[in-house]
One Martini backbone bead per residue (centre of mass of N, CA, C, O) as a GRO file, in nm:
protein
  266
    1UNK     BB    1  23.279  10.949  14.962
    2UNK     BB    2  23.089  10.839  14.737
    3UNK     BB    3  23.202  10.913  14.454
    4UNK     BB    4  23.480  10.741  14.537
    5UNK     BB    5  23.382  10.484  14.528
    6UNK     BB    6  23.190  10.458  14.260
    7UNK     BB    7  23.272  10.657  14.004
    8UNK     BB    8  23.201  10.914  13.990
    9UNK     BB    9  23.111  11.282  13.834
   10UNK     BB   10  23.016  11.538  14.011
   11UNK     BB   11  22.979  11.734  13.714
   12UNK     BB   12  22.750  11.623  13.610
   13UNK     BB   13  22.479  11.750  13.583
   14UNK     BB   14  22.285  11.571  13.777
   15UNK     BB   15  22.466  11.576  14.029
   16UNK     BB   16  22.486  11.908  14.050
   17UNK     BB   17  22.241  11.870  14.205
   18UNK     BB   18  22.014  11.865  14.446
   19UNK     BB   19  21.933  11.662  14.732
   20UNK     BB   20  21.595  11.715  14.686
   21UNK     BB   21  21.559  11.717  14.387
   22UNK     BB   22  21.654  11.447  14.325
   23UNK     BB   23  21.457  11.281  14.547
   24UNK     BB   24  21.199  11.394  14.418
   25UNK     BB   25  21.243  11.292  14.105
   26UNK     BB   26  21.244  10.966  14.201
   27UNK     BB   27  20.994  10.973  14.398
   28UNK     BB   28  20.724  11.043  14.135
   29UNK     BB   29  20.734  10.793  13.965
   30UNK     BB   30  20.730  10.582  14.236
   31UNK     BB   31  20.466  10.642  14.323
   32UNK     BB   32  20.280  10.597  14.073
   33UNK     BB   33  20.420  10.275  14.028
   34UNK     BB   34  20.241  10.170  14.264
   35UNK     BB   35  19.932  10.242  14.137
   36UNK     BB   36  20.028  10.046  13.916
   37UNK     BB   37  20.019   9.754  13.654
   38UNK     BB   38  20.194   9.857  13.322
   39UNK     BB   39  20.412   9.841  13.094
   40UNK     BB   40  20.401  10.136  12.957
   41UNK     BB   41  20.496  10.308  13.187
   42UNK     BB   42  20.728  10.142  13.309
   43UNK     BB   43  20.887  10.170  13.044
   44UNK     BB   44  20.932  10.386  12.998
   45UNK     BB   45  21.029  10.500  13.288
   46UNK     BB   46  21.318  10.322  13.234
   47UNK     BB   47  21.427  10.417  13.005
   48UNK     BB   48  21.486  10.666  13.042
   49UNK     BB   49  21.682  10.649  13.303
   50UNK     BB   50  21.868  10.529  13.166
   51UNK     BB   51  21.939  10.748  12.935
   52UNK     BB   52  22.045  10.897  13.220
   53UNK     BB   53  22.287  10.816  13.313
   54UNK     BB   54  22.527  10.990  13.189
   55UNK     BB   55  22.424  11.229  13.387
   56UNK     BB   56  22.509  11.118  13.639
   57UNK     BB   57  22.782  11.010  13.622
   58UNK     BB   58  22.756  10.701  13.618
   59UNK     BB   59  22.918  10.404  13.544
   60UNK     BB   60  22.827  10.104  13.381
   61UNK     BB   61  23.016   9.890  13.527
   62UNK     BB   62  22.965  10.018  13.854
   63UNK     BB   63  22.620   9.984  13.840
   64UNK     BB   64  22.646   9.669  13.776
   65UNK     BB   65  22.785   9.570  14.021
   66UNK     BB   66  22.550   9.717  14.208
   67UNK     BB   67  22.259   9.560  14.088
   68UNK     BB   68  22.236   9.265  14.129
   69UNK     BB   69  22.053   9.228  14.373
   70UNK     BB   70  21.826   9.362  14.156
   71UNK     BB   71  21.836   9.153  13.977
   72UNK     BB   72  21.757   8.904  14.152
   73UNK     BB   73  21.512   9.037  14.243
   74UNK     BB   74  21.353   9.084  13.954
   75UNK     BB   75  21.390   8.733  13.915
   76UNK     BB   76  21.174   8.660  14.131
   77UNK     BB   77  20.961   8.871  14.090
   78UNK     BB   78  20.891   8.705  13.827
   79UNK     BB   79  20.861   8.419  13.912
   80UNK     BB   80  20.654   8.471  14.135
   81UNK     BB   81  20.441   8.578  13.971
   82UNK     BB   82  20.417   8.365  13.711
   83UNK     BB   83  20.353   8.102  13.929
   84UNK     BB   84  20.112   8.289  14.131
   85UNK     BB   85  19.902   8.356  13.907
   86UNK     BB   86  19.590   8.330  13.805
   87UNK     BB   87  19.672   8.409  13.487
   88UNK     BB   88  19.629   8.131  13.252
   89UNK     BB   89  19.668   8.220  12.962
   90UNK     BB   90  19.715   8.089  12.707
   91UNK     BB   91  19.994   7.949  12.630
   92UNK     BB   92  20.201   7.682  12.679
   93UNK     BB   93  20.530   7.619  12.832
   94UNK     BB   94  20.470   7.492  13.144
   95UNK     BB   95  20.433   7.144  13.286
   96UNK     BB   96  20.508   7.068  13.632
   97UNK     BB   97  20.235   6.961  13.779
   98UNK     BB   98  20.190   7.253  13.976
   99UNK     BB   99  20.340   7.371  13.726
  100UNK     BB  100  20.242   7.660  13.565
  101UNK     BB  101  20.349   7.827  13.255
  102UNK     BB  102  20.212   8.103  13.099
  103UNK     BB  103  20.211   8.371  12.877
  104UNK     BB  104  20.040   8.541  13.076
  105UNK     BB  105  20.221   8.494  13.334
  106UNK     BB  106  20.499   8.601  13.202
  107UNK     BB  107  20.383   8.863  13.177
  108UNK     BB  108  20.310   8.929  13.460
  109UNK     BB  109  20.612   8.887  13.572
  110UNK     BB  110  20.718   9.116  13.362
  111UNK     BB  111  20.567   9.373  13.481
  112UNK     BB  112  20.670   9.352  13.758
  113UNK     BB  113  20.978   9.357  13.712
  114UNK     BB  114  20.953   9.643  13.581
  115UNK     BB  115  20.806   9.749  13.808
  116UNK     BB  116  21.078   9.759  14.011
  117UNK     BB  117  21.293   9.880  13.839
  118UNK     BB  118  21.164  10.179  13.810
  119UNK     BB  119  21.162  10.223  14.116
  120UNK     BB  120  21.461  10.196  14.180
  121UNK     BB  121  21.674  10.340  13.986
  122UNK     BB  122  21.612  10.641  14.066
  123UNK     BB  123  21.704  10.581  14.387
  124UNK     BB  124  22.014  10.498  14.291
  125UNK     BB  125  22.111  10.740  14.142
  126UNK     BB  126  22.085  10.918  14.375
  127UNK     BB  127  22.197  10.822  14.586
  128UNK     BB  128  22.505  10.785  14.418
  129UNK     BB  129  22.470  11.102  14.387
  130UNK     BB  130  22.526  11.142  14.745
  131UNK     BB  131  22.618  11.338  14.983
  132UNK     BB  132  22.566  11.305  15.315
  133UNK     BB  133  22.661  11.608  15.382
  134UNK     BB  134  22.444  11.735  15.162
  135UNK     BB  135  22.187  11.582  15.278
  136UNK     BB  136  22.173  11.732  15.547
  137UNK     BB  137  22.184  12.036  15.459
  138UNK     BB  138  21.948  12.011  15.255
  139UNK     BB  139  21.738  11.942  15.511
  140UNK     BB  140  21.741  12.175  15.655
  141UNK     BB  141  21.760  12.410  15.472
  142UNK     BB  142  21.471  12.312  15.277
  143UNK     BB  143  21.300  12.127  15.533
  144UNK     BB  144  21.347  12.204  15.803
  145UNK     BB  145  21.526  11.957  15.924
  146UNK     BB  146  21.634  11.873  16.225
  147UNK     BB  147  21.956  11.886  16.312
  148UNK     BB  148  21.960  11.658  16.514
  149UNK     BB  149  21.832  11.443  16.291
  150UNK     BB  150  22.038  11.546  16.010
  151UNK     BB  151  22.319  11.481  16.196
  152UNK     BB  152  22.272  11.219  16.284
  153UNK     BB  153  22.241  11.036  16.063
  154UNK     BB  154  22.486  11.076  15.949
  155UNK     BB  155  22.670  10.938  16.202
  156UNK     BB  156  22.496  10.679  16.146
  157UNK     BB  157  22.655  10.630  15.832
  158UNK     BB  158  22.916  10.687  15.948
  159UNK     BB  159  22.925  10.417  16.165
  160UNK     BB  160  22.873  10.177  15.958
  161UNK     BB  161  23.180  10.078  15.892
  162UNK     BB  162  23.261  10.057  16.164
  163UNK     BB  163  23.058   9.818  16.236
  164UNK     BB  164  23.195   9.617  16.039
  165UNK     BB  165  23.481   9.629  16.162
  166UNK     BB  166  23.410   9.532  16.458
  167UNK     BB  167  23.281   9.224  16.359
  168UNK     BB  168  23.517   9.127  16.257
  169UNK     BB  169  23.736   9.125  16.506
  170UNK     BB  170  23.473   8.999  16.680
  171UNK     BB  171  23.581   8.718  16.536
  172UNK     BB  172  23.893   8.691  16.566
  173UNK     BB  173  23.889   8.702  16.871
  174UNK     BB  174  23.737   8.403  16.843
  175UNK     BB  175  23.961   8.256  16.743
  176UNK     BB  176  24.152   8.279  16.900
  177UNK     BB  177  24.006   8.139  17.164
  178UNK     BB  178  23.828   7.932  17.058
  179UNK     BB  179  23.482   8.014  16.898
  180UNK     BB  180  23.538   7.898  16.617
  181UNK     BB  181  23.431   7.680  16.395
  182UNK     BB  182  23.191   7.537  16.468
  183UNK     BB  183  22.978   7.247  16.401
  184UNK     BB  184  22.793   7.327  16.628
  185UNK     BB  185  22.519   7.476  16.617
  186UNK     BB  186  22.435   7.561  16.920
  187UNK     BB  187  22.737   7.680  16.954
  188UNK     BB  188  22.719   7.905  16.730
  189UNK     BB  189  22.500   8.040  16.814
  190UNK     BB  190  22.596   8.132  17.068
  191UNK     BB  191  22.854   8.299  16.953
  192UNK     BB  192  22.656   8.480  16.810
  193UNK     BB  193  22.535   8.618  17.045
  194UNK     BB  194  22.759   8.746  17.137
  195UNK     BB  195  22.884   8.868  16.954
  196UNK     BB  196  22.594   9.054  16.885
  197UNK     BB  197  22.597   9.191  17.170
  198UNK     BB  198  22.903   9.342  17.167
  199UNK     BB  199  22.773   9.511  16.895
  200UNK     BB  200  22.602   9.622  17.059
  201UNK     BB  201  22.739   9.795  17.315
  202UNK     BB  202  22.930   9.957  17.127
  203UNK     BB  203  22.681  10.117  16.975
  204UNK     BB  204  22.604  10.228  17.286
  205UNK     BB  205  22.869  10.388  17.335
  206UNK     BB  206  22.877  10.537  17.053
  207UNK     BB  207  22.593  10.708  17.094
  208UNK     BB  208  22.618  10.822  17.358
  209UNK     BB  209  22.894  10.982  17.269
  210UNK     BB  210  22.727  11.167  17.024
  211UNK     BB  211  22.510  11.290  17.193
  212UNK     BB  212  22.724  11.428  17.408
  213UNK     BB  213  22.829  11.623  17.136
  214UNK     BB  214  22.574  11.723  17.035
  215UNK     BB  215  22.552  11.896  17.285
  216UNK     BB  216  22.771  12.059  17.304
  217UNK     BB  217  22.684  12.149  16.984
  218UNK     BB  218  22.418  12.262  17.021
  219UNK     BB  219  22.165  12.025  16.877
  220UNK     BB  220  21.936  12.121  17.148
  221UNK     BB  221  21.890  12.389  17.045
  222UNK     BB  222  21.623  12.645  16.975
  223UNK     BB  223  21.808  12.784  16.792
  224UNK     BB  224  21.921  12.950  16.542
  225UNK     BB  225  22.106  12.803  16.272
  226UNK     BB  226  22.394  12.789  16.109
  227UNK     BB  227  22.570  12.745  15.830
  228UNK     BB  228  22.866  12.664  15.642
  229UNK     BB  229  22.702  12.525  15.406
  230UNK     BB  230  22.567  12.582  15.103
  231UNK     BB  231  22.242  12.495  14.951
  232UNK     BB  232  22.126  12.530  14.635
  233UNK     BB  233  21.839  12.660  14.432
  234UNK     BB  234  21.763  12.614  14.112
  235UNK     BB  235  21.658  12.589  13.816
  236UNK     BB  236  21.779  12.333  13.766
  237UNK     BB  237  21.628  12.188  13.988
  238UNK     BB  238  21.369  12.268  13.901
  239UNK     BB  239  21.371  12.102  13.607
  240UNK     BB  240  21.379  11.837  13.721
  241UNK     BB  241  21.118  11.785  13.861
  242UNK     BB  242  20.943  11.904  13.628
  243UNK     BB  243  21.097  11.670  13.414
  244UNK     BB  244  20.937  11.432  13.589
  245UNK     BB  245  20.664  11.519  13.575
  246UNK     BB  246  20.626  11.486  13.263
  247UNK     BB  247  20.737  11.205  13.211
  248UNK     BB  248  20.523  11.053  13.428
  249UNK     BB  249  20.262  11.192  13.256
  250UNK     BB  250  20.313  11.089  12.953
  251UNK     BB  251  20.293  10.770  13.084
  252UNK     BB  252  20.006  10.804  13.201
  253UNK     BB  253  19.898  10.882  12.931
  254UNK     BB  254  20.008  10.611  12.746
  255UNK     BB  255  19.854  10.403  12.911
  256UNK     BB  256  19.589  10.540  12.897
  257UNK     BB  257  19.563  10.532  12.566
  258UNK     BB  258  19.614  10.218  12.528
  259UNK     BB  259  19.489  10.050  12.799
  260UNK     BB  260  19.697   9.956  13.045
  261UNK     BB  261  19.580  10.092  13.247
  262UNK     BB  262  19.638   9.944  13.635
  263UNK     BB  263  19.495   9.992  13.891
  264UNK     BB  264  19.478   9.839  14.230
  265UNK     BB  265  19.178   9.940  14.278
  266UNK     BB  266  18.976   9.862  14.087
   0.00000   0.00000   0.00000
């Protein structure tokens, strides 16, 4: 279960909501700040999530080990934002050639960054107090998705750590034969088409026999089906979507009555 792996606290307020709610709710903040590139939208709604971080129950610890690739892409989308915008008012900071950075690219850059942040975020805490097991059960029962459909997708999610450790094997079997390690491209090249062959044949022979075991235990049936775990949809579930909406609407309020509300269609 992903809980365990990440050290979060299943017990912890926003955690114990269904996995529908929590979806939505990350979800909505994120669609409006699609629609708009304004550091003070963007702003609210990172402050919020974060200070909302221990009430999902991941540890601040192992969250930052685990942002690290969206902190390196924050800073390349901030980097080429500020390097390639047409914006170049205000005072010079760098100019070096073709390259000119000044006040005004520095902030569009780092407003982007900002708002991919806001945007990534809330999907981040979501998925990470998310069992796919709940995750599964809580799309049958409350949004109607076809059981053959969220309970294959769960099966190839738990699936993809098995092809993680199949693909190191078949590195391994091929350095044992001498197939590893060559530093002719052309040669290494070959190497990895086949290793990557191997690993699409045995993908597809373990999915066919899923498709085989799922359609046994009647998962192609149009009857309607019980389900074993019940996913509750309560109060609080309804309260967390509520304030979801509210702090976005609050954002999008503060940003326009501010003046920095920017709209990309406009």
């Amino acid at each position: 279960m992903l809980q365990t792996h990440l050290s979060t606290d299943p017990a912890a307020p926003l955690a114990r909501r269904n996995p529908v709610a929590k979806l939505a709710a990350a979800l909505l903040p994120s669609l409006v700040l699609l629609v708009s590139v304004d550091p003070v939208s963007s702003g609210l709604l990172l402050a919020a999530w974060l200070v909302s971080v221990p009430a999902w129950g991941v540890g601040w610890p192992g969250l930052l080990r685990r942002l690290w690739p969206l902190g390196l892409a924050l800073v390349m989308v901030a980097l080429g934002n500020a390097v390639f915008t047409d914006r170049k008012g205000g005072a010079t900071l760098l100019e070096a050639g073709p390259l000119l950075l000044t006040a005004e690219s520095l902030a569009t850059g780092l407003t982007a960054g900002l708002r991919v942040a806001a945007i990534a975020l809330p999907g981040v805490l979501a998925i990470l107090t998310i069992d796919p097991v709940d995750l599964a059960d809580a799309l049958v029962q409350h949004l109607r998705v076809p059981a053959r459909f969220a309970y294959g997708s769960l099966a190839a999610f738990r699936l993809a750590p098995l092809l993680a450790a199949e693909w190191e094997v078949l590195g391994r079997a091929r350095r044992a034969r001498g197939l590893g390690g060559d530093r002719n491209p052309a040669r290494a090249l070959a190497v990895l088409g086949g290793r990557l062959f191997a690993l699409l044949v045995g993908a597809v022979r373990r999915g066919t026999q899923l498709a085989v075991a799922m359609d046994a235990r009647g998962f192609a049936a149009s009857a309607h089906r019980t389900s074993a775990r019940r996913q509750t949809f309560t109060r609080a579930d309804v309260a967390l979507i509520a304030g979801s909406v509210l702090l976005t609407a609050l954002a999008v309020t503060t940003a326009v009555a501010t003046g920095a509300w920017s709209p990309l269609l406009s």
